[in-house]
KOLNU-119101 format. One line per 5 residues: number of its first residue (from 1); their letters; for each residue y, z, x of N, C-alpha, C. Coordinates in steps of 0.2 Angstrom, whole numbers. Each point is the difference from the previous one (the first is absolute). Layout:
REM KOLNU-119101
NUM = A = Y,Z,X,Y,Z,X,Y,Z,X | ...
***
This chain:
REM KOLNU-119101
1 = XXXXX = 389,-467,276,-7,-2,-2,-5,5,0 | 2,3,5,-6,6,-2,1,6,-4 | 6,0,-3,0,5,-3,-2,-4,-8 | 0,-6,-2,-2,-6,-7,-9,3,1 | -2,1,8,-6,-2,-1,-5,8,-1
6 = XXXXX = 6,5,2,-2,7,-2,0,2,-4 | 3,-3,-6,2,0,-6,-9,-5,-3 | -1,-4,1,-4,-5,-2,-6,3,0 | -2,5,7,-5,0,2,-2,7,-6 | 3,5,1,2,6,-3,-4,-4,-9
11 = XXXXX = 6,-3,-2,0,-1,-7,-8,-5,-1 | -4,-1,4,-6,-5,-1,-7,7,2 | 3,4,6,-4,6,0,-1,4,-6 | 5,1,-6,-1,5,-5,4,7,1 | -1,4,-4,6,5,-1,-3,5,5
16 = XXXXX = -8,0,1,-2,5,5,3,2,7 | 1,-6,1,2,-1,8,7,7,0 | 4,0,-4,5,2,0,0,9,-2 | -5,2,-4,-1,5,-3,0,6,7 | 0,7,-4,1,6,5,-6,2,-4
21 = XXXXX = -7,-2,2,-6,4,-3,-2,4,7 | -1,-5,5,-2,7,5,4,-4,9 | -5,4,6,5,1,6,-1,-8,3 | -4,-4,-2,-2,-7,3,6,-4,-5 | 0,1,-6,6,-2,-5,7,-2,4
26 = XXXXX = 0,5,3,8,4,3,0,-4,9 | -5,1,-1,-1,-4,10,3,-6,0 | -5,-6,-7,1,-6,-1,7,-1,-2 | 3,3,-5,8,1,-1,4,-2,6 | -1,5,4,5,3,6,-2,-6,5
31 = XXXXX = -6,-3,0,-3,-3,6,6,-7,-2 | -2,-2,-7,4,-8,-3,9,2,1 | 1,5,0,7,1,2,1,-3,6 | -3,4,5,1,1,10,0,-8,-1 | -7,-3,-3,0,-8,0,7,-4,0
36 = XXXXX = 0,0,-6,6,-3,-5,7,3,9 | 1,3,-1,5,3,6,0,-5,6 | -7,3,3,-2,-5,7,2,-6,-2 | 0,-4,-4,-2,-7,-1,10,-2,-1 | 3,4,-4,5,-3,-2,6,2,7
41 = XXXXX = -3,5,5,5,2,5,-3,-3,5 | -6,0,4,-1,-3,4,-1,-7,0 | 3,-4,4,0,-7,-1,-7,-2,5 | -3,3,5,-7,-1,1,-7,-1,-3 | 1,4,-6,-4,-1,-4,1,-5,-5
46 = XXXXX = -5,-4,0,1,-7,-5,-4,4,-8 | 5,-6,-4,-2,1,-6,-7,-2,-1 | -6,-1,2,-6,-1,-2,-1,5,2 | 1,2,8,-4,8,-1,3,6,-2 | 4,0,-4,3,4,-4,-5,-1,-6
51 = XXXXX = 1,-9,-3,-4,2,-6,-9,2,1 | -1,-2,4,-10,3,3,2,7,1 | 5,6,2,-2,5,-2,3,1,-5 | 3,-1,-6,0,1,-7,-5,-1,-5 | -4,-6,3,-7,-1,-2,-5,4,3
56 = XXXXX = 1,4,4,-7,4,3,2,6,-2 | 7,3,-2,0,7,-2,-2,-1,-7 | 1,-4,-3,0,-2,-9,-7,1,-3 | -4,-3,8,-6,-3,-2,-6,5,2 | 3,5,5,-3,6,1,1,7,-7
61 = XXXXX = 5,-2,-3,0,6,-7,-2,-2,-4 | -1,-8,-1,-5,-1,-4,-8,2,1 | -2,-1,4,-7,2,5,0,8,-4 | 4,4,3,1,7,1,-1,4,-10 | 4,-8,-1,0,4,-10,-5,-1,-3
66 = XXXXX = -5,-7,3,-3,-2,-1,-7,3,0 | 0,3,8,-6,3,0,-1,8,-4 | 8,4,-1,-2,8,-1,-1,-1,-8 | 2,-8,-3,-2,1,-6,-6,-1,-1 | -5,-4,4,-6,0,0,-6,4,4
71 = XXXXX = 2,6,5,-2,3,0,2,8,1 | -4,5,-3,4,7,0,1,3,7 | -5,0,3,2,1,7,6,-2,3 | -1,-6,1,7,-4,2,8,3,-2 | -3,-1,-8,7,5,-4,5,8,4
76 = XXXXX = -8,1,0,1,11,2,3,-2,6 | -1,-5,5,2,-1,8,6,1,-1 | 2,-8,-5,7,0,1,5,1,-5 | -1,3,-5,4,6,-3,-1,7,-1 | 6,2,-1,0,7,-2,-2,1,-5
81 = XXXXX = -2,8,-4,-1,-1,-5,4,6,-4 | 2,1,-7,3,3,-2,-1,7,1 | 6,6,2,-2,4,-2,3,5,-5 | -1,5,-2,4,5,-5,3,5,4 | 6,1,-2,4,4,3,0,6,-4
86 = XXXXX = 2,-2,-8,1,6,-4,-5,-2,-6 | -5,7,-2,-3,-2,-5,0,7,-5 | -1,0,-6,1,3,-6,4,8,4 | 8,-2,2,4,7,2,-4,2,5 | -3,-3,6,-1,3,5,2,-6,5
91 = XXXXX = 3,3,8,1,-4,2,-5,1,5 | -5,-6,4,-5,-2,3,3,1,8 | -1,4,3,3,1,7,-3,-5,6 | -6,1,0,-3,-4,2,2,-7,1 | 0,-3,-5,4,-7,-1,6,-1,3
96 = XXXXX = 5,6,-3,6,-1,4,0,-2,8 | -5,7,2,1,0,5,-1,-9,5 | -6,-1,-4,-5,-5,5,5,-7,0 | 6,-3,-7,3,-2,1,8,0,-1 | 1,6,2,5,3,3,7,-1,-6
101 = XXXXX = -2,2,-4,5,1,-5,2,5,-3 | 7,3,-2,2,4,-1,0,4,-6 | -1,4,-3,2,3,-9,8,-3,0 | 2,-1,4,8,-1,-5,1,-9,0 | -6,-3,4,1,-7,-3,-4,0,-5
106 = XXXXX = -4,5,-2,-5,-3,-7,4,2,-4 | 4,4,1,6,3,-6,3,-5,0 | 3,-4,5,5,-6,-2,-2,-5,-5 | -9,-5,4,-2,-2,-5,-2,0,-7 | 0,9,0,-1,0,-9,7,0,-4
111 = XXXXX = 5,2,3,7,-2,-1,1,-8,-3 | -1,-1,6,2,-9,0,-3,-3,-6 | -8,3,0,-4,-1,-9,3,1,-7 | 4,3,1,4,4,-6,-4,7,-1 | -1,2,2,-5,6,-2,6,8,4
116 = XXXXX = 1,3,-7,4,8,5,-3,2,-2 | -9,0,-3,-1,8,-1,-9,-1,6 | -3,5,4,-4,-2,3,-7,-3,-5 | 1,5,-7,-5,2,-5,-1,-7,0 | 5,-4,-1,-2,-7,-3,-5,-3,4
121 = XXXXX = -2,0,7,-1,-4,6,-7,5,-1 | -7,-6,-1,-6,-2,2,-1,0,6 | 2,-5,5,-1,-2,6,4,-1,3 | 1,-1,9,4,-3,5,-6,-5,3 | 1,-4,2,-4,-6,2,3,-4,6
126 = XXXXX = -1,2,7,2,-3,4,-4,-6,1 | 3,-7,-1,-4,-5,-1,-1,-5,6 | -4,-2,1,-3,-8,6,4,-2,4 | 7,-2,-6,6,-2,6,5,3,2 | 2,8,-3,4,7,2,5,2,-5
131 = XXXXX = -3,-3,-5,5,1,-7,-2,5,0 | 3,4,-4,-1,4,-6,-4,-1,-8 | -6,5,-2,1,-4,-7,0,7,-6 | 5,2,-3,1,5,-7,-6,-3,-5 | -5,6,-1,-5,-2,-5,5,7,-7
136 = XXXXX = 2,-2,-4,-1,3,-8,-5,4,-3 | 2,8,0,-7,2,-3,-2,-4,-8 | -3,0,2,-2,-1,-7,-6,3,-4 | 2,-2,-10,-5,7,-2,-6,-4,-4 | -2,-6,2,-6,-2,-2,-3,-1,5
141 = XXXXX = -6,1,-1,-8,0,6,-1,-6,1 | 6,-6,4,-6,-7,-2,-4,2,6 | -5,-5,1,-4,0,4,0,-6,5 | 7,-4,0,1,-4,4,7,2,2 | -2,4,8,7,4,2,3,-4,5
146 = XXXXX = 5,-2,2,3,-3,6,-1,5,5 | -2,6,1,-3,4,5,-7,-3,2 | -4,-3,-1,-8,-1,-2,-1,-2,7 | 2,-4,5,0,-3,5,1,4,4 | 5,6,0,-1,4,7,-4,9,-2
151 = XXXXX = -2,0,7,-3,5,1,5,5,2 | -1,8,-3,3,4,0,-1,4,6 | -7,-1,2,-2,4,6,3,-3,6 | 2,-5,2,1,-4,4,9,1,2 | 3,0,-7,7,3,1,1,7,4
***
């Protein structure tokens, strides 16, 4: 039963609940797991207070997504935010250092991209939830860059 109803709860919460966007994301994850576990090994716990903490962790990320989209504060609390690891042939040391990333795993990432020449690669973009993101140089000026959102000084 409780595994029908973690399933239930999840699927009525929406696809956020599940998402890797930031460190409260991953808590609630990890927390519904321990849950799920406790409830199905320990016979102590009853399935109603199994399902009241599945509705209190569900209903706390909702709160959580709900307040950083409505206010920017809130947001900057509880996300990180992008930084740039490698930008026009230069690698950002700084950046590396702060989150601890190495030149040979950006080199992997650009691999992984398809990209074997550096020449190609625009940017490295270490992102929100700890991906990797390969930007394409490119040779038109738009003015609407996928970089526009992060600050370079900060990297």
């Amino acid at each position: 039963m409780s595994y029908i109803f973690l399933i239930l709860f999840l699927r009525l919460s929406g696809k956020r609940t599940l998402t890797k966007m930031n460190a409260f994301d991953l808590v609630v994850t990890v927390a519904l797991g321990s849950t799920f576990a406790t409830i199905f090994l320990n016979k102590q716990v009853s399935l109603a207070e199994g399902l009241t903490a599945y509705a209190l962790l569900i209903g706390l990320q909702y709160i959580v997504a709900w307040l950083s989209l409505h206010s920017i504060k809130f947001n900057k609390i509880i996300k990180a935010s992008p930084d740039l690891l490698y930008y026009q042939g230069q690698f950002i040391e700084s950046a590396l250092n702060k989150n601890r990333v190495l030149k040979s795993e950006i080199m992997q990432a650009i691999r992984s991209n398809g990209f074997s020449s550096m020449e190609d690669v625009e940017a490295v973009v270490f992102e929100t939830n700890g991906s990797m993101s390969v930007i394409k140089r490119s040779s038109s000026n738009s003015k609407t860059s996928t970089l526009s959102d992060i600050d370079p000084k900060k990297s």
